[in-house]
N, C-alpha and C positions, 0 to 999 in steps of 0.2 A: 787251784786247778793244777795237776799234775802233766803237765806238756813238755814234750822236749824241745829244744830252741829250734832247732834246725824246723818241726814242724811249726814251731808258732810263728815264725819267721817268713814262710813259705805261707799261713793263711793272711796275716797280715799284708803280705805283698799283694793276695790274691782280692783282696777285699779294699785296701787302701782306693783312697781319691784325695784327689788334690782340689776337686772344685766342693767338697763338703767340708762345712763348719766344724764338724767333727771329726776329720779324717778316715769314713769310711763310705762307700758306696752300700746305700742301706738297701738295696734291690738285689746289688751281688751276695749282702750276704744274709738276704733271707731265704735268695734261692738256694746258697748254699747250706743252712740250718735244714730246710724243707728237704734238699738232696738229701740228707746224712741220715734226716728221722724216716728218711721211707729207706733206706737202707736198714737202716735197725729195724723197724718193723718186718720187714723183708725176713731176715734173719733169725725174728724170734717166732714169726710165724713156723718157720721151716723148723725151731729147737720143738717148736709146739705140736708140728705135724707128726717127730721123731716118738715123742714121751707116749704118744697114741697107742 
């Protein structure tokens, strides 16, 4: 994956826990997954509505 630090940095903080076995809050970051893919859908709806 092509990410720059500064951003992977920033989701990692954003998604980090300290009380998971794995160090991440898996609630923060499947709302954040779910946030990003209605944003993209959002978006290709709108490229979709253009090509019309």
């Amino acid at each position: 994956m092509d990410i720059d630090e500064k951003t992977y940095a920033e989701i990692a903080k954003m998604i980090h826990s300290d009380d998971s076995p794995v160090g991440i809050d898996a609630k923060k970051t499947h709302i954040y997954i779910i946030y990003k893919l209605t944003q993209i859908e959002k978006r290709l709806e709108a490229l979709e509505r253009e090509q019309k």
